[in-house]
LOVEXFI-161829 format. One line per field, with one value per residue (C-alpha): residue number from 1; residue in one letter; x, z, y. Coordinates in Angstrom, 1 decimal, padded with zeros to 4 digits, m for minus. Layout:
<pts>
lummi: NUM;...;
tormi: a;...;
px: X;...;
pz: Z;...;
py: Y;...;
</pts>
This chain:
<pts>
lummi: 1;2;3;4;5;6;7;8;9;10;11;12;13;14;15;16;17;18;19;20;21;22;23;24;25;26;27;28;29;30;31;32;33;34;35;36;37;38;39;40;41;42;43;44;45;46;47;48;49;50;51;52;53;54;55;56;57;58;59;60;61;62;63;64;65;66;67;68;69;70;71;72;73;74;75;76;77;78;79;80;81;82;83;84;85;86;87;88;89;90;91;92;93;94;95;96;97;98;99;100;101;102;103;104;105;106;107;108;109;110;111;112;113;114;115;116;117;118;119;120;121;122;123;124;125;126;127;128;129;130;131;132;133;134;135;136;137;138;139;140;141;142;143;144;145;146;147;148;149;150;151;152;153;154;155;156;157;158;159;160;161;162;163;164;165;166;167;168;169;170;171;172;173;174;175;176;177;178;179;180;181;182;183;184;185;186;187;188;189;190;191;192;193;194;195;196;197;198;199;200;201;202;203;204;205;206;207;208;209;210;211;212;213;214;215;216;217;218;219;220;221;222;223;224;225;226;227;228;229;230;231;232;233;234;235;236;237;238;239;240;241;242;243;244;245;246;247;248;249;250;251;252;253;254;255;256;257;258;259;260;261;262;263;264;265;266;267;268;269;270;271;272;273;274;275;276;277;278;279;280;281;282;283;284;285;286;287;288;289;290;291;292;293;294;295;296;297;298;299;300;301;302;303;304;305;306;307;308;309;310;311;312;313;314;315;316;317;318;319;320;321;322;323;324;325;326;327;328;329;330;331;332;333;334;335;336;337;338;339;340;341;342;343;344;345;346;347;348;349;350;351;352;353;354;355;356;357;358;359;360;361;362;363;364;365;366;367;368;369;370;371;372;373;374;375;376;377;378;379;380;381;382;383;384;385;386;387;388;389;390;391;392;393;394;395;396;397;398;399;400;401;402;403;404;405;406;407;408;409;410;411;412;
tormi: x;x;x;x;x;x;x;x;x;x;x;x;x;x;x;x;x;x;x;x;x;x;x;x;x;x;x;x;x;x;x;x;x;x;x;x;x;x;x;x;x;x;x;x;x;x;x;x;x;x;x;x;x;x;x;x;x;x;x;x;x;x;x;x;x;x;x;x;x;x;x;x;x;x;x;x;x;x;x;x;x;x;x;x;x;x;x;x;x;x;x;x;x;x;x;x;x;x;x;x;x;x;x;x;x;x;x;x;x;x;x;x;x;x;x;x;x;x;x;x;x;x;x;x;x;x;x;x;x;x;x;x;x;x;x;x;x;x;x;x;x;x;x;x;x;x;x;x;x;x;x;x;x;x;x;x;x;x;x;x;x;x;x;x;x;x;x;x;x;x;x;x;x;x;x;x;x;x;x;x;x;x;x;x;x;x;x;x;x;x;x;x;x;x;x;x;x;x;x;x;x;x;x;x;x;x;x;x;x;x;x;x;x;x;x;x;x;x;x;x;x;x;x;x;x;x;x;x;x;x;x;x;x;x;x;x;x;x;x;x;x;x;x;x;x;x;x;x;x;x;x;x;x;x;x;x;x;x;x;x;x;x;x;x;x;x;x;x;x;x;x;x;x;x;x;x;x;x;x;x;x;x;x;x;x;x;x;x;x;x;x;x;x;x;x;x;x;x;x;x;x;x;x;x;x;x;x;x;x;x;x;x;x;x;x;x;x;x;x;x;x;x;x;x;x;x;x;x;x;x;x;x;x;x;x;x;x;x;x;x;x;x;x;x;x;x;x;x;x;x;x;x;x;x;x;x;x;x;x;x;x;x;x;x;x;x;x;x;x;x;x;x;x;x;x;x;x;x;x;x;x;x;x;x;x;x;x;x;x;x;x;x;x;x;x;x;x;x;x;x;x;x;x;x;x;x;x;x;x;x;x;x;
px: m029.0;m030.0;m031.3;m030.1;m031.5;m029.6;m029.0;m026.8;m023.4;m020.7;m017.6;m014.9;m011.0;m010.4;m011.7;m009.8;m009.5;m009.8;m007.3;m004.6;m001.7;m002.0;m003.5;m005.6;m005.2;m008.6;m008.9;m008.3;m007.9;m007.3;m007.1;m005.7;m005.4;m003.5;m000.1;m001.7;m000.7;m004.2;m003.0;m005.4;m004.7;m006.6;m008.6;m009.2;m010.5;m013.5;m012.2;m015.4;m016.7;m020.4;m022.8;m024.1;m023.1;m025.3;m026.5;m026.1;m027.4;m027.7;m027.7;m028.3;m025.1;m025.3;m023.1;m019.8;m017.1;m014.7;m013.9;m014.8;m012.7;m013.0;m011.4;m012.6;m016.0;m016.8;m017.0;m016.4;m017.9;m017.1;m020.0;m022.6;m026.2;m027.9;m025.8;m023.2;m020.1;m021.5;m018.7;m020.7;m019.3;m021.4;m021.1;m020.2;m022.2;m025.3;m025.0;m026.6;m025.1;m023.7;m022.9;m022.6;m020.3;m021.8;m021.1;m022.0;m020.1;m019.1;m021.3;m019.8;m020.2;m019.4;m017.1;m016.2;m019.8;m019.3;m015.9;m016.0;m014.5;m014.4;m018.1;m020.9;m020.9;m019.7;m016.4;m014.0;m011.0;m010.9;m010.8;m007.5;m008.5;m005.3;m004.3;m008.0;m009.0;m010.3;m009.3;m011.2;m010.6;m013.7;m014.4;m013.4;m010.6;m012.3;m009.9;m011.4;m010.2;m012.3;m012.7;m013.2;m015.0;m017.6;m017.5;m016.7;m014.9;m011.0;m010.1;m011.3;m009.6;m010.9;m008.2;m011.2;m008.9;m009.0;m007.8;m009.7;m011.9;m012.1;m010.1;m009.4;m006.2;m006.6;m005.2;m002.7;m001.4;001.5;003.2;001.1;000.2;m002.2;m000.9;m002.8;m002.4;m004.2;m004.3;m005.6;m004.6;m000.9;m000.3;m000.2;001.0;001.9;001.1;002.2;m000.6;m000.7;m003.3;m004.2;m004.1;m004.5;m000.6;001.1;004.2;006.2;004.5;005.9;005.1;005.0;003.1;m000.6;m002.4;m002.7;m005.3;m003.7;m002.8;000.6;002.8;005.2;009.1;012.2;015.8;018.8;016.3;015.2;011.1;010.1;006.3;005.7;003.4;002.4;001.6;000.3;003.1;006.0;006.7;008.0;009.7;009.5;011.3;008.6;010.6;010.9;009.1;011.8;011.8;014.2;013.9;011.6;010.6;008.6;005.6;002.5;m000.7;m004.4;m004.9;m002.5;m004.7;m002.8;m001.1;002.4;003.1;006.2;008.4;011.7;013.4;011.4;008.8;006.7;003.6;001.8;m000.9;m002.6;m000.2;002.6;003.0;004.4;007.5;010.2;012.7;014.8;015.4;018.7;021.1;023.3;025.4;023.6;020.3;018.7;017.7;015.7;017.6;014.7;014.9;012.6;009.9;007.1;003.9;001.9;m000.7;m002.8;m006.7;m007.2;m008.0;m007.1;m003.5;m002.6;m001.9;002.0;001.9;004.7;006.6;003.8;001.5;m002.2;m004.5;m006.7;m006.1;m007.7;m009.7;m011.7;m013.8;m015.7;m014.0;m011.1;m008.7;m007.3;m003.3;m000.3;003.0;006.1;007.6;011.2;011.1;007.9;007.1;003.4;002.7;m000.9;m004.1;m007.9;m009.4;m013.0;m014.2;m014.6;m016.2;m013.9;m012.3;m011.9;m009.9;m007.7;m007.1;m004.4;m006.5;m003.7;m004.0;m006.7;m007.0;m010.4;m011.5;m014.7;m015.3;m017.5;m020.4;m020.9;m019.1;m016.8;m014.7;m011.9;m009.3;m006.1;m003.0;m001.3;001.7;000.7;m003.1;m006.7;m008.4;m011.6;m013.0;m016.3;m018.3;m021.1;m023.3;m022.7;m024.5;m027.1;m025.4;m021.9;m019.1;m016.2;m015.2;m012.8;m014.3;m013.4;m012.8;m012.4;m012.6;m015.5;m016.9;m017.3;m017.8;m019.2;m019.8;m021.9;m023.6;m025.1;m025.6;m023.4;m023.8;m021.8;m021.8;m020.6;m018.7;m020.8;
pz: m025.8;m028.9;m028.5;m031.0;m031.7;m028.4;m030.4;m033.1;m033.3;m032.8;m032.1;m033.7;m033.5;m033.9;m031.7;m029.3;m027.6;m023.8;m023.6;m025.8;m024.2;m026.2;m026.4;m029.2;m029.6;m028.4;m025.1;m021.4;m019.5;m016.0;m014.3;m016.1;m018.9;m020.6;m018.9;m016.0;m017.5;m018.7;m022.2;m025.0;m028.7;m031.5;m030.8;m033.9;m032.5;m034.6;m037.1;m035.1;m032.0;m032.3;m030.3;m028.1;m027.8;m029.0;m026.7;m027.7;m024.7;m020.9;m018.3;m015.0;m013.4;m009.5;m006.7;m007.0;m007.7;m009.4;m013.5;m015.8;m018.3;m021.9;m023.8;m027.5;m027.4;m023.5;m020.4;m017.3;m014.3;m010.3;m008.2;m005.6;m005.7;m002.2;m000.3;m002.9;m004.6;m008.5;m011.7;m015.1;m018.2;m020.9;m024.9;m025.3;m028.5;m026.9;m023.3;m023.0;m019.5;m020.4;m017.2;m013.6;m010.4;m006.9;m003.7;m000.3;001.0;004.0;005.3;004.4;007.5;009.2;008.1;004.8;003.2;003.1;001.6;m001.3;m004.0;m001.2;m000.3;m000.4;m000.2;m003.5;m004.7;m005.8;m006.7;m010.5;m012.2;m014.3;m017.4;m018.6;m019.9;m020.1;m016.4;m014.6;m010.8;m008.3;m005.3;m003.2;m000.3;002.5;001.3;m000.9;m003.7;m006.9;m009.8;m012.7;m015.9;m018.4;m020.9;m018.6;m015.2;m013.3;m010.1;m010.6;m007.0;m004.3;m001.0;001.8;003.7;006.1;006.4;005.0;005.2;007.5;004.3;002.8;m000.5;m003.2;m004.6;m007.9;m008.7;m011.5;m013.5;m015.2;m016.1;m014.7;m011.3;m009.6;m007.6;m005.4;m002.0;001.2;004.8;007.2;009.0;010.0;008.5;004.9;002.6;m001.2;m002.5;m006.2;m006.6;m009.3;m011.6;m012.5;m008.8;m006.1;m004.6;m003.1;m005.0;m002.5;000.0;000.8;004.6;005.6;006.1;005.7;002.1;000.4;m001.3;m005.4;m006.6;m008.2;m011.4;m013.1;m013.5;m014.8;m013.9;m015.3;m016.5;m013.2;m013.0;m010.3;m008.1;m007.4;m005.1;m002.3;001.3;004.0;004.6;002.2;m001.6;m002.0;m005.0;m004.9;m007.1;m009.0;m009.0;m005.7;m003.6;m001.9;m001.3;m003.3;m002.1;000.5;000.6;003.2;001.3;003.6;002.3;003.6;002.7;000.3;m002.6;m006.0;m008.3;m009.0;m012.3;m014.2;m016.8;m017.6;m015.0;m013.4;m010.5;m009.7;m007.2;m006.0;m003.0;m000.7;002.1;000.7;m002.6;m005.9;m006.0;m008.5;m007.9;m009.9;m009.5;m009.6;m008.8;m006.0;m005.9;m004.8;m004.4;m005.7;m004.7;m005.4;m005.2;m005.4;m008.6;m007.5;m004.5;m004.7;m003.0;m005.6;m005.9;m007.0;m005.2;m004.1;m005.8;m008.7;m010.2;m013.4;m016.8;m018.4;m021.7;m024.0;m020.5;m019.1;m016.2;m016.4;m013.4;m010.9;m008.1;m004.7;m004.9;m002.0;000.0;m003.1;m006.1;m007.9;m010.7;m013.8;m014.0;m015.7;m014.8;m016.3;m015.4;m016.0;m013.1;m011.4;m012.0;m012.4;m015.5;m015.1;m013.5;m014.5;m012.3;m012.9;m010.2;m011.0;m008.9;m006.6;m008.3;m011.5;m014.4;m017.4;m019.7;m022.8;m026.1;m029.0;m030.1;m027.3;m023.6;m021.9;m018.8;m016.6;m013.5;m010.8;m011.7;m014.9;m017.4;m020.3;m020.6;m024.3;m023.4;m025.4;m024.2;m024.1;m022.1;m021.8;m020.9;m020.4;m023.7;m023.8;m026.8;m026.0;m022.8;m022.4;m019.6;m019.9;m016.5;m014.2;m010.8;m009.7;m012.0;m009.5;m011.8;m015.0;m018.1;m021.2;m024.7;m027.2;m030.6;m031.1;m028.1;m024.7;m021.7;m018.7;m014.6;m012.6;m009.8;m010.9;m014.9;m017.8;m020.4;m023.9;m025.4;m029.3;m030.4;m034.1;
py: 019.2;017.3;013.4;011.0;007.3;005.7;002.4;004.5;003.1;005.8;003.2;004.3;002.6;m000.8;m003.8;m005.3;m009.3;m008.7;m011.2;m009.2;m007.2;m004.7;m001.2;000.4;004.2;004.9;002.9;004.3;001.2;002.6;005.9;008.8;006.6;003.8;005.7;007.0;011.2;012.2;011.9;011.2;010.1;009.9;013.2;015.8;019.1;020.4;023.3;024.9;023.8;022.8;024.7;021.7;017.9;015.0;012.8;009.1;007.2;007.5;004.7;004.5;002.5;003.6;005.8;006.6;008.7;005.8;006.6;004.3;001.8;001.5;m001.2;m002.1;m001.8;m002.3;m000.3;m001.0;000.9;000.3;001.3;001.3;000.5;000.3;m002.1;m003.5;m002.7;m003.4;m004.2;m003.5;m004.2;m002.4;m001.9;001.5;001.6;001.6;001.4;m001.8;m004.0;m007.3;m008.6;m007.3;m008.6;m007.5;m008.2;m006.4;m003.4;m001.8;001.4;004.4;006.7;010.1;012.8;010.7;011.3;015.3;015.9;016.8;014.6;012.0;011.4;009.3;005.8;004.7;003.7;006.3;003.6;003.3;000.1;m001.5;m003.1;m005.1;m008.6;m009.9;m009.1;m006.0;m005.0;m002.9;m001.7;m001.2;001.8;m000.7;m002.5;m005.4;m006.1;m008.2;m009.7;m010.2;m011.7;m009.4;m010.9;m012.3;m011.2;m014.3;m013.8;m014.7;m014.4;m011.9;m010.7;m008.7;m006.8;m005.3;m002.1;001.4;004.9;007.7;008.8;005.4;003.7;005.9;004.4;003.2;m000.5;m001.0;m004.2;m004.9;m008.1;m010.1;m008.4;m006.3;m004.0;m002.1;m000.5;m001.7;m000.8;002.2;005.2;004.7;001.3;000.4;m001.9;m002.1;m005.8;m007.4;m010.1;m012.8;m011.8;m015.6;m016.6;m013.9;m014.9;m012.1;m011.6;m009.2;m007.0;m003.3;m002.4;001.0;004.4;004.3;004.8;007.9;008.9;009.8;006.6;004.9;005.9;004.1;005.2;003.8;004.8;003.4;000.0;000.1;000.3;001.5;002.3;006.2;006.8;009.0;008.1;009.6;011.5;010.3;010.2;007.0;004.5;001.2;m001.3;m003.3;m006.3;m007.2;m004.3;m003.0;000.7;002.5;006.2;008.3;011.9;013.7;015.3;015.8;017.9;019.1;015.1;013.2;013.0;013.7;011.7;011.8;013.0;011.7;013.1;011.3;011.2;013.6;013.4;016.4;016.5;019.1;019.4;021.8;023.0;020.8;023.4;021.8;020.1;018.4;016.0;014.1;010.9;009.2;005.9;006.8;003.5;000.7;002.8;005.8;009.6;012.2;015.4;018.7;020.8;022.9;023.7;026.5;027.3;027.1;024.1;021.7;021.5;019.2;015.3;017.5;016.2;018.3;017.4;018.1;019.8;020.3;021.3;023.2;021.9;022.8;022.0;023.6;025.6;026.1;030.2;029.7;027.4;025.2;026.9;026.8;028.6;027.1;028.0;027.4;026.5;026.1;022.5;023.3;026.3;026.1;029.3;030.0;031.5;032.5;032.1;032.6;035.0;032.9;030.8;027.3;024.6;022.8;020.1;018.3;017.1;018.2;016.0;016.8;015.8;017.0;020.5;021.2;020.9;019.6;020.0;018.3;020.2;018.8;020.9;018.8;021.5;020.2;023.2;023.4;025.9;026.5;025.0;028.3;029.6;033.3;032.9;031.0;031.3;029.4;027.8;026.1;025.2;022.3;021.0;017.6;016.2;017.1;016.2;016.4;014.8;013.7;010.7;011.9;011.4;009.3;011.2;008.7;009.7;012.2;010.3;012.0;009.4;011.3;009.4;011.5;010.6;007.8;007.6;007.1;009.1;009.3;012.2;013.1;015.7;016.6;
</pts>
């Protein structure tokens, strides 16, 4: 790989106020993005795709498996560096830390340090960047609220709780609130807190946490929480946190997020299969009536992206490797599979005309977003360890988490 000057500026998009409710085209404030889909704007594929990336910078940030934030011009990274959970904000110009929040974690022990995609001792609960404050969700349950612009704690709560393989549930804010999802193995609960003062707004009570994290939905002007549990698709009503509909969905381990189209839910997992439902106002209430149910599925901690009515993803081919597919949305009918082997895990992100993929062996993979078959266009090794966390494209920027660097890469 070629090494450019790390101080040279490749910012690109327009700068934004921390403190501003809105969104430039360019940022990813949470996970999966600013509407949690793996959408990307902003993104011109090369007429030719180069034959290597440029490397702009590389820092050393610590442990974890959490994605990072970009807003404006700063990052923000959740991780682990010997015994503390670590917030850095960074310029994503140069990579340079501007401030840092720590505070000491719980020991990550046992079977949770060797799956794959949930191990080691680092966080793997993305931070939400929104209305000048940034939210993390640490591996045993602590739940912070930052300032964004400088780091200073807001309010900080400890639910000393979490799932059998620790807290991967990313955090979300909107109007005001942090939501997040709290609790172990066989009790959980879904909390609305005041971002300026930590209050619980309404509290949900019911089946332990999954692993995926919550999506937004709206029916009839209704908006509502989608998220899996540990055995349950659920909707709650982001008003007042009262559940509005419930469907039994149990995988290998709950660990996808829903993906949402209209109306339209569909989530997919290992021994669960891929489903659809719809959801709709049944007087008072609502329901999700199935569309469609198939065997096919995501791996998993892989949710796919939806294309122009097409899911792409990855699929389980083995112990420690997987398959790219295609699936139409409408049917769920699988409309083809790569026959290569991939490493287990990943993500696929929808940049425009292209599709990009980081698997956890560190390759950024462009394929064609194509309904009849996998047609690469270019491959790059953009790490040297694994890369669990999803990566940031920005522009002709390339943000890459692995174990414990940041790197930005540029697409020349």
């Amino acid at each position: 790989m070629k090494n450019a000057n790390p101080t040279a500026g490749v910012l690109v998009g327009c700068v934004l106020l921390l403190g501003a409710n809105c969104v430039c085209a360019q940022d990813w404030p949470q996970w999966r993005g600013p509407n949690r889909d793996n959408k990307v704007t902003g993104f011109t594929a090369p007429a030719t795709w180069p034959k290597e990336l440029t490397q702009q910078w590389k820092t050393s940030v610590g442990l974890g498996e959490a994605s990072p934030a970009l807003v404006g011009d700063k990052l923000f990274v959740f991780t682990r560096q010997g015994g503390d959970e670590v917030t850095s904000c960074l310029e994503a110009t140069d990579g340079k830390i501007l401030w840092q929040d720590k505070y000491a974690a719980r020991a990550v022990t046992g079977a949770a340090i060797g799956m794959p995609g949930l191990g080691g001792p680092g966080p793997r609960s993305s931070p939400a960047v929104a209305e000048g404050k940034i939210c993390t969700l640490g591996v045993g349950g602590v739940l912070s609220c930052l300032e964004a612009a400088t780091g200073k704690v807001v309010w900080r709560k400890d639910s000393k709780a979490a799932p059998q393989f620790f807290t991967r549930s990313s955090p979300l804010i909107v109007e005001g609130r942090c939501l997040a999802y709290l609790g172990s193995r066989g009790k959980g609960e879904i909390s609305a807190y005041d971002l300026a003062t930590g209050e619980a707004k309404w509290t949900w009570n019911g089946e332990g946490p999954a692993y995926g994290s919550p999506v937004l939905l709206t029916v009839d002007g209704t908006r509502q929480l989608v998220t899996l549990t540990e055995k349950s698709l659920v909707g709650i009503g982001l008003a007042d946190g009262k559940l509005l509909w419930h469907v039994s969905f149990s995988s290998l381990f709950n660990s996808e997020t829903p993906i949402v189209d209209g109306q339209t839910v569909i989530c997919s997992g290992p021994r669960a299969g891929t489903v659809a439902l719809k959801i709709e106002r049944q007087g008072d209430g609502f329901a999700a009536k199935e569309l469609w149910k198939k065997t096919q599925a995501a791996q998993q901690n892989n949710t796919p992206v939806l294309k122009d009515g097409l899911l792409f993803g990855l699929t389980a081919a083995g112990r420690g490797a997987s398959n790219f597919f295609c699936m139409d949305a409408k049917t769920g009918e699988v409309l083809w599979t790569d026959p290569a082997q991939r490493a287990q895990g990943g993500a696929v992100l929808d940049v425009g005309s292209t599709l990009l993929a980081l698997t956890s062996d560190s390759q950024l993979v462009a394929f064609k977003p194509s309904n009849k078959a996998y047609a690469e266009l270019a491959k790059y090794k953009v790490a040297d360890t694994p890369t669990w966390a999803y990566p940031i494209i920005a522009g002709k920027r390339v943000f890459v988490k692995d174990r414990d660097t940041l790197t930005l890469w540029t697409i020349e």
